[in-house]
C-alpha positions in Angstrom: 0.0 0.0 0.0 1.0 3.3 -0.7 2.4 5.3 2.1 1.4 8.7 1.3 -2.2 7.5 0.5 -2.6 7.2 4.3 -4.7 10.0 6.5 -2.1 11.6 8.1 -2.6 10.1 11.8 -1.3 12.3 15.1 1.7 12.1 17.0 1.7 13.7 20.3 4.0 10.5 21.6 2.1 7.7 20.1 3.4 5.8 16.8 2.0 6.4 12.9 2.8 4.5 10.3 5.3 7.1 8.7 7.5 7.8 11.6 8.8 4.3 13.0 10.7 1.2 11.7 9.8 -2.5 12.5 13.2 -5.0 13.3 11.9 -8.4 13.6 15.4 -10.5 15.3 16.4 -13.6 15.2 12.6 -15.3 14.3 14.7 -18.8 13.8 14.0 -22.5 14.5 16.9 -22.7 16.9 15.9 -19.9 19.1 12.5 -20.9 19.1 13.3 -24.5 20.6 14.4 -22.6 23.8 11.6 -20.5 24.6 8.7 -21.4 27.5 7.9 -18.1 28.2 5.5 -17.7 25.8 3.4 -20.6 23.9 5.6 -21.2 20.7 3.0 -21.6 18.8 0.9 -18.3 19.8 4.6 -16.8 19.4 4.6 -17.5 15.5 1.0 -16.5 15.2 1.6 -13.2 16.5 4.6 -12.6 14.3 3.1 -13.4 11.3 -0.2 -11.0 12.2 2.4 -8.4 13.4 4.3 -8.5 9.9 1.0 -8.9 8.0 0.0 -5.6 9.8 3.3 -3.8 9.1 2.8 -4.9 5.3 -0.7 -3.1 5.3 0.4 0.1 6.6 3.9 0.2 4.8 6.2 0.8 7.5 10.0 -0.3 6.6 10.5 -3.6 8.4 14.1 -4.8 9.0 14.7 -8.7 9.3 17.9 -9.8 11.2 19.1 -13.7 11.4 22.4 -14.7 13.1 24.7 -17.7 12.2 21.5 -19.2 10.2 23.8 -22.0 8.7 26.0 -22.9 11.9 23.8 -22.8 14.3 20.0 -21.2 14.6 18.2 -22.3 11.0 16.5 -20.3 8.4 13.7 -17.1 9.4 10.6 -19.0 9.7 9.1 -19.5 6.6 5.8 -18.4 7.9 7.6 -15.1 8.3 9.4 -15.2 5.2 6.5 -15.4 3.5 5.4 -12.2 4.2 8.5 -10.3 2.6 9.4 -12.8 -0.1 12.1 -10.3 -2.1 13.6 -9.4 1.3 17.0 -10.9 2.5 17.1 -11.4 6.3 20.3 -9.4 7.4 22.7 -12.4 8.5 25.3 -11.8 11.6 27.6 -13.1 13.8 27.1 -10.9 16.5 24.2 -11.8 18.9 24.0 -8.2 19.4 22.4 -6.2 16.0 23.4 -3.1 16.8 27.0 -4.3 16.5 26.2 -5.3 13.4 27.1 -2.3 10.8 24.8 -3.6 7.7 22.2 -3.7 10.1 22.5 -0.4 11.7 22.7 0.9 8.2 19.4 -0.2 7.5 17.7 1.3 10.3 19.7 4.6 9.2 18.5 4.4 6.1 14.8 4.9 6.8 15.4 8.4 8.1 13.1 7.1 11.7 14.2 7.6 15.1 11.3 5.3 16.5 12.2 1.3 16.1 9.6 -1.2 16.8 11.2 -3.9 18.0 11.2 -7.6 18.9 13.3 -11.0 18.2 14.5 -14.3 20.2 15.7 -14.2 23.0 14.3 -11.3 25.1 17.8 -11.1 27.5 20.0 -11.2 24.0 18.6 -10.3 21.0 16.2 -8.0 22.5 17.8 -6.2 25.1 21.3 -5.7 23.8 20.0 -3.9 20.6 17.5 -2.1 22.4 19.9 -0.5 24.8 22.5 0.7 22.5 19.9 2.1 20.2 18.5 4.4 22.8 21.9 5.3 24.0 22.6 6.5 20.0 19.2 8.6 20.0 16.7 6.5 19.3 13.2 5.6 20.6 12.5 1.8 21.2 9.5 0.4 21.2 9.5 -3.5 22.4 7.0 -5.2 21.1 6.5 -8.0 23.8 4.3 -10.6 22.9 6.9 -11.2 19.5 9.6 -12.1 22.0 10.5 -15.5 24.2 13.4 -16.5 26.5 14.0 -19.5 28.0 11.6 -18.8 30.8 9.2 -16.0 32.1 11.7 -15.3 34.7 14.2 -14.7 32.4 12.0 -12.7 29.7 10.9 -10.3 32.7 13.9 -9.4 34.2 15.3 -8.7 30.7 12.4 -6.7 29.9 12.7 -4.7 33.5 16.2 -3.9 32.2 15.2 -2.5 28.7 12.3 -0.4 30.4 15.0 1.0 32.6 17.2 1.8 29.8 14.1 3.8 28.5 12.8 1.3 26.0 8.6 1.5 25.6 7.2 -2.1 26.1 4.0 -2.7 23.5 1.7 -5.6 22.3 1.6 -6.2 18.7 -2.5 -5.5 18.4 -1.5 -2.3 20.1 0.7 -1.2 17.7 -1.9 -2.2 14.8 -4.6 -0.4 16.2 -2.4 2.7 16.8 -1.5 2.8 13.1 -5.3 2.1 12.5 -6.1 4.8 14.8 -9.2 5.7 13.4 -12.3 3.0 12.4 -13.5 5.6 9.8 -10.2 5.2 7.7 -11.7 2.6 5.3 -8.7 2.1 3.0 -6.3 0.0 6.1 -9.9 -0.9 7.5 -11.0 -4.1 5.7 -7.4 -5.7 6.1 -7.3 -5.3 9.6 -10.1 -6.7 10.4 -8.9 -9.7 8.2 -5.9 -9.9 10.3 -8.0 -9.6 13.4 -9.9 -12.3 12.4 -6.8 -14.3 11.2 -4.6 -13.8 14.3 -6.6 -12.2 17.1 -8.2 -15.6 18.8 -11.2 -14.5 21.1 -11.2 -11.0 19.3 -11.0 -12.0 15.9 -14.3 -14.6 16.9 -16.3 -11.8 18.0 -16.0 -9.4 15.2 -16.8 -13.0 13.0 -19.9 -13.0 15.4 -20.7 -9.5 14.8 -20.5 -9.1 11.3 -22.7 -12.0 10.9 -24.9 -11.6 13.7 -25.3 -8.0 14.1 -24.8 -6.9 10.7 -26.0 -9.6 8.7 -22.6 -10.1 6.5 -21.8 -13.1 5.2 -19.0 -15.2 6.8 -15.8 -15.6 6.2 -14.6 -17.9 3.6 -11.4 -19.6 4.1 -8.9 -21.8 1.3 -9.6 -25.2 1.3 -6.9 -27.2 2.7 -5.1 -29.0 -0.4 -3.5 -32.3 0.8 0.2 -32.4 0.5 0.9 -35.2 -2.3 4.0 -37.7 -1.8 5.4 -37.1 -5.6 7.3 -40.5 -5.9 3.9 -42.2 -4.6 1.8 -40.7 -6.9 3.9 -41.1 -9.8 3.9 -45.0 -9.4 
């Protein structure tokens, strides 16, 4: 979607689509197997609703992966498969703001607001997060797109970011704050769609209220093709 095409929302603190960059770190098998803070599985839902919403409203999203052949695996292809032409930036460091190609990036948007999140929360998160608000930035942590080992662990590491000055958020939160306004019809039928995609409870009751309250059809969904085994079917 075209930036510019967007109302032009408020700022007065809170985040619009045109003043902030999205860094998603470190989304990889490998760090995912260590995580029980958070239910892996609602984890990888939120990220892909998160990145579906950042698609819809055009803000400059970053992807980050560390030592993807040595150690932690390919971005998860759920992920991926949100920003198929974009090359995850690959590091060494666990620390992305050591990184100089990464760093770049962010640069390059021209934002001083970075909406942050990756695996773990003590590493990945928190190292970043620091050094970018000690080089001028604002950081937004988006919290329910990151996991540590366990919630002890996440909380204390997302105590320390909070003391550094980092803002901690929820990915619906940030959605709705591009959103902003129900009467913006262009951004308005998608998310709802990622609502109803993503949102669990929520996304059931605004199913339940367009077809209840508003008499609106209900939503349609692909039909599940069954994976064929190819040297099966070709005896």
């Amino acid at each position: 979607m075209a930036q510019n095409s967007l109302a032009k929302r408020s700022e007065k603190g809170l985040l619009t689509p045109d003043n902030c960059v999205v860094t998603l770190i470190d989304h990889q098998p490998q760090m995912l197997f260590g995580v029980t803070s958070i239910d892996r599985q609602t984890l990888i839902n939120n990220v892909v609703g998160f990145s579906k919403a950042a698609r819809l409203f055009s803000v400059p999203t970053i992807l980050s992966t560390v030592e993807t052949k040595q150690f932690s695996g390919n971005i998860w292809p759920q992920l991926k498969a949100q920003f198929p032409e974009q090359t995850p930036i690959e590091r060494t460091s666990m620390n992305s703001w050591d990184d100089p190609n990464f760093v770049a990036a962010v640069k390059k948007t021209g934002r001083k607001k970075i909406v942050l999140a990756g695996l773990w929360t003590e590493v990945c998160v928190a190292f970043p997060s620091i050094q970018a608000i000690a080089d001028g930035y604002e950081v937004y942590v988006v919290e329910d797109l990151c996991g540590d080992l366990d919630l002890r662990i996440h909380e204390a590491a997302m105590r320390r970011v909070e003391q550094a000055g980092a803002k901690p958020v929820t990915w619906i939160q940030v959605m709705l704050e591009w959103q902003r306004d129900w009467a913006w019809t262009e951004t308005y039928p998608a998310v709802m769609d990622i609502v109803k995609n993503h949102a669990g409870a929520y996304g059931m009751g605004v199913e339940y209220a367009y077809t209840m309250v508003h008499g609106a059809g209900p939503s349609t969904f692909s039909y599940w093709e069954m994976p064929v085994n190819a040297e099966l079917a070709a005896k």
